[in-house]
C-alpha positions in Angstrom: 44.8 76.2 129.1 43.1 77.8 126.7 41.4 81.7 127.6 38.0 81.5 126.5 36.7 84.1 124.3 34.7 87.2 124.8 32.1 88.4 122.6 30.3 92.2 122.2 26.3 91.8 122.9 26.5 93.1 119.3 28.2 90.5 117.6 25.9 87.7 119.8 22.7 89.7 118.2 24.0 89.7 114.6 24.4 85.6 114.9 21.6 84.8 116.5 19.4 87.2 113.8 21.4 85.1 111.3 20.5 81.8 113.2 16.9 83.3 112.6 16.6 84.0 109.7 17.4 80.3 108.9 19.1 80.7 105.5 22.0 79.2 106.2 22.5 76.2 108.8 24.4 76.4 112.2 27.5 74.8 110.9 27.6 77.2 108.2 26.8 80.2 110.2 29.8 79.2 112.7 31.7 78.6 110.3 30.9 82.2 108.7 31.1 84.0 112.0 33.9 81.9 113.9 31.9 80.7 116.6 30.9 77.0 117.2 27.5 76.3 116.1 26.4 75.3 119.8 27.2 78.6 120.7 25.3 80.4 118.4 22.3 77.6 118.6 21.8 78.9 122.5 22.4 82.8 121.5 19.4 82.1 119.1 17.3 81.1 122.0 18.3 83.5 124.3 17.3 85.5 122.1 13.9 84.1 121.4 13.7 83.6 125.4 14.1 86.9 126.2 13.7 89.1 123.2 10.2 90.2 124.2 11.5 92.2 127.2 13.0 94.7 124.3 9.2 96.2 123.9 8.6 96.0 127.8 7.6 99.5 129.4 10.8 98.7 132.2 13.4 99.3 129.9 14.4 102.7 131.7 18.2 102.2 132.9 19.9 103.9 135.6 21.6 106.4 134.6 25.4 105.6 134.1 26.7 108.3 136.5 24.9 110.2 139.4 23.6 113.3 140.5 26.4 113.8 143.0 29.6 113.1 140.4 27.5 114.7 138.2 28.1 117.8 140.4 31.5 117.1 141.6 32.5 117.2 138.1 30.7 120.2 137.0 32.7 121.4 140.4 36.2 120.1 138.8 35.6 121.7 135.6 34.6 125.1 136.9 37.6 124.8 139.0 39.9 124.1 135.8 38.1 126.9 133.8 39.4 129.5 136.4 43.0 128.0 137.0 43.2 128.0 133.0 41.7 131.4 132.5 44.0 133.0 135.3 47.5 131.1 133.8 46.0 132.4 129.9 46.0 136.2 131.8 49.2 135.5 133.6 51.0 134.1 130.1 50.0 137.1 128.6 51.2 139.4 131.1 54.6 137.8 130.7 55.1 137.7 127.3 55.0 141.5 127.3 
């Protein structure tokens, strides 16, 4: 059985802005991009469905990490800076 391919949100926009822009025809544009022309026919009206939600004022995403591993890491790094700080010291001491 076949796997079925996976494509970037990226590459989806570019074909269905080609599909668009009508100046070429679906088979040629899947042909061009290496995607079946059904494919990029309902990426085009996705697209058109749900395109106007790109100006809407509830864009704001989460942030990707939190507050609290925010922290935690700038805890981990401090951590790190003062183990590297005290080897750097040490090293030096040593190569004397």
């Amino acid at each position: 059985m076949a796997k079925s391919k996976t494509y970037t949100k990226e590459f989806k926009f570019k074909v269905a802005v080609e599909m668009l822009r009508g100046e070429l025809t679906a088979a040629q544009i899947g042909s061009k991009f290496q995607v079946p022309s059904s494919v990029a026919a309902r990426w085009k009206n996705e697209l058109l469905d749900r395109g106007a939600a790109v100006f809407s004022n509830n864009l704001k995403q989460p942030p990707l990490i939190s507050e609290a591993e925010i922290e935690q890491l700038h805890a981990a790094i401090g951590k790190l800076k003062v183990e590297n700080d005290f080897l750097h010291k040490a090293s030096a001491r040593l190569r004397r």
